[in-house]
C-alpha angles and dihedrals in degrees: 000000000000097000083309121114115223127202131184141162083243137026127194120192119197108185090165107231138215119270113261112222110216122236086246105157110248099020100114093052089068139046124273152179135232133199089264103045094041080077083063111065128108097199141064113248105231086211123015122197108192121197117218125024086221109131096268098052088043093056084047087055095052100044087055100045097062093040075069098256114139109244136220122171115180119189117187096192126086095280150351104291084016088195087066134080109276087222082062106046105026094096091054097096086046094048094069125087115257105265089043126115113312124229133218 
């Protein structure tokens, strides 16, 4: 980096993506949000459905969640951060309080 090699045991590279619509039937015939244009609203969802339980769309779901907004956050792989170990990330829907976002 800079003319400066860098080593590590690990490296981590976060390049940020693009947000990957899902082939849900209907959803192009409404209006939707992404990761990147949610930081764009100038209003408060009554009711937010979230698409994916990956980091980002869990940190979206909080967020939400205590500006006042009702969560749902529906996941259709395995488990909540679905790239990451079951054992790590099972406890993650019983580790909000009751009236938090809720998972499907």
């Amino acid at each position: 980096m800079n003319g400066s090699e860098l080593a590590a045991d690990q490296i981590f590279i976060n390049v940020g993506a693009r947000a990957a619509i899902p082939p849900t039937p209907g959803l192009d015939q409404v209006p939707y949000l992404t990761n990147s244009s949610m930081m764009d609203i100038d209003f408060l969802p009554p009711h937010l459905v979230i698409m994916g339980g990956s980091y980002i769309g869990l940190e979206f779901a909080q967020a939400y969640r205590r500006f006042g907004s009702e969560v749902t956050v529906i996941e259709l792989g395995p488990h909540l951060i679905s790239r990451e170990e079951v054992t790590e990330f099972a406890q993650i829907p019983h580790s909000y309080p009751q009236n938090d976002p809720r998972f499907r």
